[in-house]
C-alpha positions as CSV (number, residue, x, y, z in Angstrom):
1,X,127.8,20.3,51.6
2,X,131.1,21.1,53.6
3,X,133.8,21.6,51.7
4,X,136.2,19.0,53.1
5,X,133.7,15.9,52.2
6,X,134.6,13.8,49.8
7,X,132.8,11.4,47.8
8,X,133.0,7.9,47.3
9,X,131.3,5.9,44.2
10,X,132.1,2.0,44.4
11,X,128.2,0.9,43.9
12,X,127.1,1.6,40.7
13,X,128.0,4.0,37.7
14,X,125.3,6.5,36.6
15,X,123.8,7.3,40.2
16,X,126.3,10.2,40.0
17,X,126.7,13.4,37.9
18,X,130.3,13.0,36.9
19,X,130.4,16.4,35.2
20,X,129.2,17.7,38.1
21,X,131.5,16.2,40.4
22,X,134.1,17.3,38.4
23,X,133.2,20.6,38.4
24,X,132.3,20.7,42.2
25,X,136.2,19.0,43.0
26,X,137.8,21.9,40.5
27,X,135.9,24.5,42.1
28,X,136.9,23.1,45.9
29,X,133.2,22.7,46.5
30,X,133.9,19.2,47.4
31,X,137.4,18.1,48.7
32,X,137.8,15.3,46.8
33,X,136.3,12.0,45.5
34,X,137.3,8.3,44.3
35,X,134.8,6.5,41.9
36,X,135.5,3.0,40.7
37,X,132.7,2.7,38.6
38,X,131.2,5.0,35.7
39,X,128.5,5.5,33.6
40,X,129.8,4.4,30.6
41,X,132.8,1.2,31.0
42,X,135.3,0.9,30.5
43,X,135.6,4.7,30.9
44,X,136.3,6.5,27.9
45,X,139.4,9.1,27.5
46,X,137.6,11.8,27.3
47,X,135.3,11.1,30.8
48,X,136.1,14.3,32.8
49,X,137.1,12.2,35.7
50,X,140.2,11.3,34.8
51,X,141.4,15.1,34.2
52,X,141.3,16.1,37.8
53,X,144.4,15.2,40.2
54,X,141.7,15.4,43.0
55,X,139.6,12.4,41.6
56,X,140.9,8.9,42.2
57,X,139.9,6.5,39.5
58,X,140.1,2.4,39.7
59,X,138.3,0.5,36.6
60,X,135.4,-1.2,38.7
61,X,138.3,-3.1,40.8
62,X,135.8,-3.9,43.5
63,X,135.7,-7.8,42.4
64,X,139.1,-8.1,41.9
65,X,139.9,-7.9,45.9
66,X,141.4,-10.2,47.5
67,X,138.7,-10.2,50.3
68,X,136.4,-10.2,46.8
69,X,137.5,-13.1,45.2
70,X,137.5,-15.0,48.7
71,X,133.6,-13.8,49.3
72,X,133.1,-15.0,45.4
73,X,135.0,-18.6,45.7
74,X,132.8,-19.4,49.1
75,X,129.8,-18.5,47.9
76,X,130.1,-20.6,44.8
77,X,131.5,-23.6,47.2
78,X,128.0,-23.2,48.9
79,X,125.7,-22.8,45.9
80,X,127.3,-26.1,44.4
81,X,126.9,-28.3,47.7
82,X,123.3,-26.5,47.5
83,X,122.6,-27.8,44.4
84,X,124.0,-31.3,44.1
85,X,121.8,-32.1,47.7
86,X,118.9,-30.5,46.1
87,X,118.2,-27.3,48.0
88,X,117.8,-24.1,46.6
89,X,120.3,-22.3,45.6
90,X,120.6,-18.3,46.5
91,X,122.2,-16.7,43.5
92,X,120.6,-18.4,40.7
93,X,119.9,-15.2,38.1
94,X,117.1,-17.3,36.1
95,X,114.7,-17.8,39.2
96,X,113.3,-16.1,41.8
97,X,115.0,-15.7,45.0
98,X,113.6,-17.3,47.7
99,X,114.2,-15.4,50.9
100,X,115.7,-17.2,54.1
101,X,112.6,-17.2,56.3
102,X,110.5,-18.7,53.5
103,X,113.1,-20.7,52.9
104,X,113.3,-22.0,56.4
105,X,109.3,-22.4,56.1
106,X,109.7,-24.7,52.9
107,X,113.0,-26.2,52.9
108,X,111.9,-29.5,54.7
109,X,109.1,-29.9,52.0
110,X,111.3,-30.1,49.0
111,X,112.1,-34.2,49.7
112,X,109.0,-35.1,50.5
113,X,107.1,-33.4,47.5
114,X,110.0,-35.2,44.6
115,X,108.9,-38.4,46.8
116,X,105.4,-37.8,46.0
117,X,105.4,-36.7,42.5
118,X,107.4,-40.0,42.1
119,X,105.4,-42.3,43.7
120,X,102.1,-40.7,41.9
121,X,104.3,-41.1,38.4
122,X,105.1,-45.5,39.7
123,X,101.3,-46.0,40.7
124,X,99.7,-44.0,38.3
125,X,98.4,-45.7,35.3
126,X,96.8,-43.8,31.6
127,X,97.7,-40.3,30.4
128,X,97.8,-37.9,32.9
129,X,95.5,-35.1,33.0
130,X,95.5,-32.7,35.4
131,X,97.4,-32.2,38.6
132,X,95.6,-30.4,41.9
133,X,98.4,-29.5,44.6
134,X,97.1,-28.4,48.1
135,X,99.1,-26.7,50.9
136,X,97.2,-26.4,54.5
137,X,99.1,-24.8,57.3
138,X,102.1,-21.9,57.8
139,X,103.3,-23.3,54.4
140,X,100.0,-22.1,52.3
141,X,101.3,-18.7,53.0
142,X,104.3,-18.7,51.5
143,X,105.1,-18.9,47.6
144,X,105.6,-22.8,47.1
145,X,106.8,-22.0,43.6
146,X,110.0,-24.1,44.2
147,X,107.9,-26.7,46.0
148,X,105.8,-27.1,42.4
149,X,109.1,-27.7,40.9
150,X,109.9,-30.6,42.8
151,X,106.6,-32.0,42.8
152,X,106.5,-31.9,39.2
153,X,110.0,-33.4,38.9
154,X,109.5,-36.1,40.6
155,X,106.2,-37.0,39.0
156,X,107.6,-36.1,35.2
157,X,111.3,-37.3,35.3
158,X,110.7,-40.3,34.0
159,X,108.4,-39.4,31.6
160,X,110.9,-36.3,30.1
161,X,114.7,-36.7,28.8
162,X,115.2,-33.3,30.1
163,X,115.8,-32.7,34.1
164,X,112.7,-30.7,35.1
165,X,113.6,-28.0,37.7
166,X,112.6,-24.3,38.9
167,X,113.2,-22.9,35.6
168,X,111.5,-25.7,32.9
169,X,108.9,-27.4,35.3
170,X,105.9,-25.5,34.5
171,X,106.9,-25.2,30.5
172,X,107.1,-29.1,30.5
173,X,103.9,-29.4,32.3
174,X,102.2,-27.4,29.6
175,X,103.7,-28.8,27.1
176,X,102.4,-32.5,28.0
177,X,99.4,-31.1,28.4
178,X,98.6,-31.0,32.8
179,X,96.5,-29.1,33.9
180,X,97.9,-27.6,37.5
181,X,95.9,-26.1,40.0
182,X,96.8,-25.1,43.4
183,X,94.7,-24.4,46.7
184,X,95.7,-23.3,50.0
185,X,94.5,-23.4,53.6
186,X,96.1,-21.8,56.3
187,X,94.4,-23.8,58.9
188,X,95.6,-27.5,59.1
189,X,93.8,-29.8,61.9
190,X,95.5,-32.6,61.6
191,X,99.7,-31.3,61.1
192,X,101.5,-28.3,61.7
193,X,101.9,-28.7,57.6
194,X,100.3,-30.9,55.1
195,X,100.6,-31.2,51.4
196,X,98.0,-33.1,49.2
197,X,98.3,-34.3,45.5
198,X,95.3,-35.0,43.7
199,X,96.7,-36.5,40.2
200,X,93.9,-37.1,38.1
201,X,94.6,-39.6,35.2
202,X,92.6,-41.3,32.1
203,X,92.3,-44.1,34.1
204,X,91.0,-42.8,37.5
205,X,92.6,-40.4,40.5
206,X,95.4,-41.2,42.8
207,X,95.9,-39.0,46.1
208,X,99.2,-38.9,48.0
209,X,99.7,-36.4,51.3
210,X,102.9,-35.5,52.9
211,X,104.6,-33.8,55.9
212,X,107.4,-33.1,57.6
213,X,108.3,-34.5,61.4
214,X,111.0,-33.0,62.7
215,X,112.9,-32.2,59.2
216,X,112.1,-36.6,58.3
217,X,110.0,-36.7,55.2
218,X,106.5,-38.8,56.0
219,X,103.8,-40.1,53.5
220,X,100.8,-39.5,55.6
221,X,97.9,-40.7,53.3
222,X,97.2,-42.5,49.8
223,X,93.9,-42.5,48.4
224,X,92.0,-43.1,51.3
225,X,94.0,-44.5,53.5
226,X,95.6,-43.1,56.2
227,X,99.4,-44.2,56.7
228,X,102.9,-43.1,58.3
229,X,105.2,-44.4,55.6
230,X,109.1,-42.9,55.7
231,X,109.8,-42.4,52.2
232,X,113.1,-43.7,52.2
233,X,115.0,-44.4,48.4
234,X,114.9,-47.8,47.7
235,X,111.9,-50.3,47.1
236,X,108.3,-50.8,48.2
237,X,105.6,-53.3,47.3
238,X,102.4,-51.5,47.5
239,X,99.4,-54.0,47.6
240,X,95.5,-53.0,47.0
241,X,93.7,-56.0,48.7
242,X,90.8,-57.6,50.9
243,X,91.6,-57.4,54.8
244,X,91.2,-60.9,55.7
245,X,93.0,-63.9,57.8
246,X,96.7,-65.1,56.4
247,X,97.3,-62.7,53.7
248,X,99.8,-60.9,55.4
249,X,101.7,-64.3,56.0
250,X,101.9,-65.8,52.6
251,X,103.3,-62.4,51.6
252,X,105.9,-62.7,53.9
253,X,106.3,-66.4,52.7
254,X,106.5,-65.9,49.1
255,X,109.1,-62.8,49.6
256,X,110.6,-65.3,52.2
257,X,111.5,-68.3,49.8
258,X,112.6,-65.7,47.3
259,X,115.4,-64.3,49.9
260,X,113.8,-61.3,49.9
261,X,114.1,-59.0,52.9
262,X,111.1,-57.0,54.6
263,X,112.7,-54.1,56.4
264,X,109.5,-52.3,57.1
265,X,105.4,-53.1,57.2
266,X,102.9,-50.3,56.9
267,X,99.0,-51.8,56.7
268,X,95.5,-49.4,56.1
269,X,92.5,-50.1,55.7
270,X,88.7,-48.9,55.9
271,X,87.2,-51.2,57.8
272,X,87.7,-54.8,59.0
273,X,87.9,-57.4,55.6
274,X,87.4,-54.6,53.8
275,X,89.4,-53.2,50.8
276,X,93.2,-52.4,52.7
277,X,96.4,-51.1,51.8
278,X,99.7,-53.1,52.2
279,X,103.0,-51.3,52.1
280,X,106.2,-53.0,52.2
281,X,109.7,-51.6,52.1
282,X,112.2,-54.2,51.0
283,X,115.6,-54.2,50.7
284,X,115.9,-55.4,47.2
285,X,114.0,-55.2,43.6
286,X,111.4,-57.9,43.3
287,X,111.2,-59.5,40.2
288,X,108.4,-60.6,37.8
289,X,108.3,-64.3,38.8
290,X,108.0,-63.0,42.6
291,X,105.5,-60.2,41.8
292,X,103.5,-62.5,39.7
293,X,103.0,-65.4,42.6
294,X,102.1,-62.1,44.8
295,X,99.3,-61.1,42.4
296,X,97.7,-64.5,42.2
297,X,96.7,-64.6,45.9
298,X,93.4,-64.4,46.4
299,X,91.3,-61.7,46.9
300,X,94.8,-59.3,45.8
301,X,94.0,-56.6,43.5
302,X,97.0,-55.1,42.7
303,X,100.4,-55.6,43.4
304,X,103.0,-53.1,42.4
305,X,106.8,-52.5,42.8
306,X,107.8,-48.9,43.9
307,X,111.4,-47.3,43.3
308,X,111.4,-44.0,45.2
């Protein structure tokens, strides 16, 4: 090494020999240095840095810049914003990291999958059991770890006092007793991405799948029928009925005299005046009175109010 470099330690105490140093300064082996960090802070009085006159010292100042505390203030700005509007937050210390480009792969997932846990926790009935998440497309191949999270919040917050997130989720899952499984296909015919939730419950199984169009969150099939529902917060009627003339109509009627109003209509169903799915997304709560008149229409199965 040429005798006129000088060394520079700001990273990390320990990755230099500071008896060495100091012996390589004294002996005009090296023509100086500057260290703000040691392997022992704060640094003791007998550290032979501080005897040389060639040897600048600072105790670990580095985050007491100005330029420092502006980077710090900013970044915690951002990570707050992050977290109140539910994205994931960069600098969290008790979970992993997820890294832009996945995050850019699973970021428009994270509404969607809350929306279906919900909706799985508002139309499932019994004890649930176990809980079989699929992802098929770009998004199989990336870790959906945070995706779990939100799945599982949505589906357990209002079964839990505690808010479930990337830290607890899988420990609260465990400790009510779901089983979770996950598979993954790359390949997806249908979307670019597709997730699937098969909740499995003492009283039967309930699937939900959902996508992403365009960064909008879509509900693209429950149980076995195909849909293209917006899962917008607020309230939907989901109805479990015979496909046959009028039904649709005194639905409308009965929310009608109640002053209730129908902002959206999605209809499935297997086959004609066979067993179809009503969605409704109103703009107010429906009460018991309402949803009991809706139940007693013939040939209705079940009729049940959603809050998403």
């Amino acid at each position: 090494m040429k005798p006129n470099v000088r060394i520079i330690n700001c990273a990390r105490g320990g990755i230099i020999d500071e008896e060495l140093l100091f012996k390589a300064v004294q002996e005009g082996k090296i023509a100086g240095a500057a260290v703000d960090v040691f392997t022992k802070e704060p640094a003791p009085a007998d550290n032979p840095l501080l005897k040389s006159e060639k040897i600048i010292v600072t105790p670990h100042l580095a985050a007491s810049t100005t330029e420092a505390q502006i980077s710090a203030s900013t970044d915690i700005a951002e990570e707050i914003i992050a977290a109140l509007k539910g994205d994931p937050v960069r600098y969290a210390i008790n979970i992993p990291r997820i890294p832009p480009a996945v995050r850019a792969v699973i970021g428009p997932f994270m509404g969607v999958c809350q929306m279906m846990g919900r909706l799985l926790s508002r139309l499932g009935e019994g004890q649930m059991e176990g809980l079989n998440i699929k992802y098929e497309g770009e998004i199989a191949t990336c870790d959906a770890s945070a995706l779990k999270a939100y799945i599982l919040g949505g589906l357990l917050e209002s079964h839990v006092e505690e808010r479930v997130n990337l830290v607890n989720a899988n420990m609260i899952a465990q400790r009510r007793g779901l089983k979770i499984s996950e598979t993954r296909e790359p390949a997806c015919e249908a979307y670019t991405n597709l997730i699937t939730l098969e909740l499995k419950t003492s009283s039967g199984t309930l699937t939900v799948a959902g996508t992403s169009v365009k960064g909008e969150p879509r509900f693209v099939r429950i149980n076995d029928f195909q849909v293209d529902v917006i899962p917008t917060k607020g309230y939907f009627l989901f109805s479990d009925h015979k496909d046959r003339p009028g039904l649709i109509g005194s639905v409308g009627t009965i929310l009608g005299d109640a002053d209730i109003n129908i902002s959206a209509m999605h209809l499935g169903r297997l086959k004609p005046r066979g067993n179809a799915l009503l969605i409704l997304d109103v703009d107010e709560a429906v009460n018991e009175d309402v949803l009991k008149k809706l139940r007693a229409l013939p040939e209705v199965y079940t009729m049940k109010l959603v809050e998403l």
